[in-house]
N, C-alpha and C positions, 0 to 999 in steps of 0.2 A: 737909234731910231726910237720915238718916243711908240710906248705900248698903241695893241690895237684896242679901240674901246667900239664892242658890238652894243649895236642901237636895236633892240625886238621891239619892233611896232606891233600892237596888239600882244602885249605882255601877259595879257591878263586873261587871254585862251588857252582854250586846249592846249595847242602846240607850243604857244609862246609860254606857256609855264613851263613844260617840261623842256623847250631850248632854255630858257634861261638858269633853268638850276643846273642841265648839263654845263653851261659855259662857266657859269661861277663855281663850279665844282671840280671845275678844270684848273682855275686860277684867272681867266680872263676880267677883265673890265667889262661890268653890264650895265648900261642902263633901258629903264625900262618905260615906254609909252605908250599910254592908254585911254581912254575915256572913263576910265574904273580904275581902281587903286587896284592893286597885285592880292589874292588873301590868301595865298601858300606862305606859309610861314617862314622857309626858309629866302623867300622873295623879298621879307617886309624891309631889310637893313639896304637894302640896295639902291641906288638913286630909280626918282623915279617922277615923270610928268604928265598930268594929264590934257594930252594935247590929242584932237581928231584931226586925222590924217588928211581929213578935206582943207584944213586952214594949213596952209602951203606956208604960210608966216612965222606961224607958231611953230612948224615943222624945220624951219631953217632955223629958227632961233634954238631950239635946243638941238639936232646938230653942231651948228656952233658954239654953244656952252660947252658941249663935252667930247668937243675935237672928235667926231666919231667917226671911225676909219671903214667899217663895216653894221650896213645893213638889213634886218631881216622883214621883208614887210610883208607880216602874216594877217593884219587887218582883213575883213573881208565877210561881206554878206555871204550865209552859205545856203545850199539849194534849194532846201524847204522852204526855210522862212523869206526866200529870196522870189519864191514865188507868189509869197502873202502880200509883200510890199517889195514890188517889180522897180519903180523907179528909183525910189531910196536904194535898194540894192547896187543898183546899175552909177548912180550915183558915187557910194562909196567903196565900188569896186575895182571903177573909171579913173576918177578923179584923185582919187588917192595912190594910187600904182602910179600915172602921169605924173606928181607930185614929187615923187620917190625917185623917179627917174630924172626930172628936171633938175632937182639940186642933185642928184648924183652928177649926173653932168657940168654941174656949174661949181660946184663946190669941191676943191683939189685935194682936200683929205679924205673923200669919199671914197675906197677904191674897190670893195666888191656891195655886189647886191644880192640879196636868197630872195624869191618871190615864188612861192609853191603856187603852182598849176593844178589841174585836177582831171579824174576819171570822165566828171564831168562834161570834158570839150567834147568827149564821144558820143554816136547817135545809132538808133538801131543799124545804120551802114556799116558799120565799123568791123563787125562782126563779133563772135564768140570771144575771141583771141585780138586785140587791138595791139594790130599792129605801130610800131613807131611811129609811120608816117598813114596811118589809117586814115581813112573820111572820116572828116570830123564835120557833124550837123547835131552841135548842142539843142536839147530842146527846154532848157533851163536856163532863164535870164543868168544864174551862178553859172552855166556850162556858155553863154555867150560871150559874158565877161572874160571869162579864162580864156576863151579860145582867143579872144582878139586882146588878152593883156599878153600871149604870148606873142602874137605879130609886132605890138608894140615892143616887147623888151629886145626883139629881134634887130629893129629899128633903130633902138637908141644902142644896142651892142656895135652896128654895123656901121652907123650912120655918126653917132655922138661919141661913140670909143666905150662908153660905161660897159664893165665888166659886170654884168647882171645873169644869174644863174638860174636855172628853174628847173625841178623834177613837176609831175605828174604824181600827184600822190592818189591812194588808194583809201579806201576809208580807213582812219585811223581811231586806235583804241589805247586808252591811258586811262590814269587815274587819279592826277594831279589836278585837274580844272574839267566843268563838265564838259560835254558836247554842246556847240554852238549854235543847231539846228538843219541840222545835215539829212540826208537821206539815210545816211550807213550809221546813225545814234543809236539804233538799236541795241549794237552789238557793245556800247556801252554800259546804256542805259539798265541792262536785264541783267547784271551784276549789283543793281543792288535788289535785288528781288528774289533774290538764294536763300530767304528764311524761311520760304515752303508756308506762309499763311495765306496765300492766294497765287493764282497762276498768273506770272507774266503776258503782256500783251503785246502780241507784237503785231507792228504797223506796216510788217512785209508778209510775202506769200511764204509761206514754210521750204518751198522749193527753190526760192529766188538770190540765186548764186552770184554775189559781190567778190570783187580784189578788197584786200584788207590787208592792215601790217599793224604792227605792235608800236607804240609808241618810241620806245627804244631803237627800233629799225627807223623810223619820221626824223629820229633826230641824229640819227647818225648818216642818212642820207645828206642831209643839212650839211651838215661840217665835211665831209665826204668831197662830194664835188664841190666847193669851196675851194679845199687846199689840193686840190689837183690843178696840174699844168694847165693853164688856157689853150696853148695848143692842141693839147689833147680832145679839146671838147668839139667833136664836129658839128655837134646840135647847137646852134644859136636861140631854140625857142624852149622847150621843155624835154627833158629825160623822159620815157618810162618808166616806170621801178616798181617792182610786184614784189611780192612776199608769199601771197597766200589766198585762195580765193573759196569761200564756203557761202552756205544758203542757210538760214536762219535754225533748220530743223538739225545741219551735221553738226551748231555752236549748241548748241540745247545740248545735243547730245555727248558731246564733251561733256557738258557742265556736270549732267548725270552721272559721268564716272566720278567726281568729286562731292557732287550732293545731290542723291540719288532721288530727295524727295520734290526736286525742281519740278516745277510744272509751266506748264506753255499757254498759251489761245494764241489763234489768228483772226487779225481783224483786218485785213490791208486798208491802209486810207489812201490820199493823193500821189504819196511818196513811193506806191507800188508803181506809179504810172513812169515815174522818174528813173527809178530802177531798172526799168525792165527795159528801157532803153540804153544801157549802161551794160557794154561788156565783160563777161566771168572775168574776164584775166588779161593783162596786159605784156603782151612780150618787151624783155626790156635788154634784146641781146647789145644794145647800142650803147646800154650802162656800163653792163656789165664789162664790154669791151674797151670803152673811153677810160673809165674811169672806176674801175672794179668795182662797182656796184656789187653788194652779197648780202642780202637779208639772213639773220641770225634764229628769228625767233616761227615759227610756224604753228598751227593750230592751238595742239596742245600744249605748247610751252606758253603760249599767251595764257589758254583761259586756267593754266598753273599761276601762273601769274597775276592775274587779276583777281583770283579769289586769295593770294597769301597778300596781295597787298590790300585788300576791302578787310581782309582778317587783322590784318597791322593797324590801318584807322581806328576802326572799331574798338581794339582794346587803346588805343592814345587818347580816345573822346572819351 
């Protein structure tokens, strides 16, 4: 059987950086497409085309150049900025997932699909704890999107055969590619602002309690429900998958056990409004049971992590 060759639509993000150096660092076949060349270094040798996921043309032609057996389509307007420029989002959050699914469907070496979901689809109904099958009333063009790309991947799994997979993701934190304008950037962003010359800003309330997960745990959900039985998956539209859930003031405070002269402000802007519709934590007993879901990393091992690896950059530049 000729090799699997994974296709990361949107390569050149957050996630799509950090999948594609786990996959090539596994030994798989990557290539890589984007509207922007890749600039992780260990990305630059890899193939790679810049095609947007709206021209469905260009999206089947390189498919078919490089026989790509599995796709990950991580493209996607996200919450913030999704609600600066609402149509373009809806646009290329719509029309690109339909894209992805139509040639999976048509085209017979296509045989699994990743398309992450998010916190997003939920609304103050949902409650504290979001349930699996919680009410979902997104009140974010990025939380509408998601909620009705999972009805659709539902559709084409149920209706067209396409094996198309989807977790629920939490806000994630990495340190390979920035953040793409998310509501949960914060918990990014305030890593590079540990030199103690001025106090970080943060655009959430000091109290306002998000799911989150480490990059590491994003990308091993990925691969995760992938290579698990189809059988086993009784959810056709998106997994939950939690890891960890804190409010801006217990990540500070972490950060202080490592550098002690960190300093904070709060400013909340639009993005509080978004949040605070957005459940602490997501129950994901349905992962965990289908398809052993088990996050690895929890508070303090992330923000361990996030400052030995901003300390590793800094002495390589």
């Amino acid at each position: 059987m000729p090799q699997d060759v994974h296709c990361i639509i949107g390569a050149s993000g957050q996630l799509g950086t950090e999948l594609a150096v786990a996959l090539h660092n596994a030994g798989e076949r990557v290539v890589l497409l984007d509207i922007k060349a890749p600039s992780f270094s260990a990305l630059l040798g890899l193939p790679f085309e810049k095609v947007d996921v709206r021209d469905q043309a260009a999206l089947s032609a390189a498919f078919g150049t490089h026989r790509v057996t599995h796709v990950y389509h991580l493209a996607a307007a996200l919450s913030a900025r999704g609600e600066q420029e609402p149509q373009w989002a809806w646009d290329l959050n719509m029309k690109g997932l339909l894209h992805v699914l139509d040639l999976a469907a048509e085209m017979e070496g296509i045989r699994q699909v990743f398309w992450p979901s998010s916190i997003a689809v939920f609304g103050p109904g949902s409650g504290p704890v979001a349930a699996q099958s919680a009410y979902r009333l997104p009140s974010t063009v990025y939380g509408i999107s998601k909620n009705v790309g999972e009805h659709w991947c539902s559709w084409y799994h149920q209706h067209r055969g396409v094996d198309v997979r989807s977790v629920r993701y939490p806000g994630l934190i990495g340190t390979l590619a920035p953040p793409g304008g998310g509501t949960t950037d914060y918990a990014v962003e305030v890593f590079d602002h540990l030199d103690g010359t001025a106090p970080y800003t943060c655009f959430l309330k000091a109290d306002e309690k998000l799911p989150m997960m480490h990059m590491d745990d994003a990308v091993a959900a990925a691969l995760h429900i992938l290579s698990a039985p189809r059988v086993s998956l009784r959810c056709t539209e998106a997994y939950n998958i939690n890891a960890m859930s804190f409010a801006p003031e217990e990540l500070f405070a972490e950060i202080r056990r490592h550098v002690p002269a960190f300093q904070a402000r709060y400013a909340p802007d639009f993005r509080q409004n978004i949040a605070a519709g957005w459940p602490d934590m997501l129950n994901d007993d349905m992962a965990r049971e289908d398809w052993g879901w088990s996050p690895k990393i929890g508070l303090s091992g992330l923000v361990r992590s996030m400052i030995n690896a901003r300390a590793v950059r800094s002495v390589a530049q």
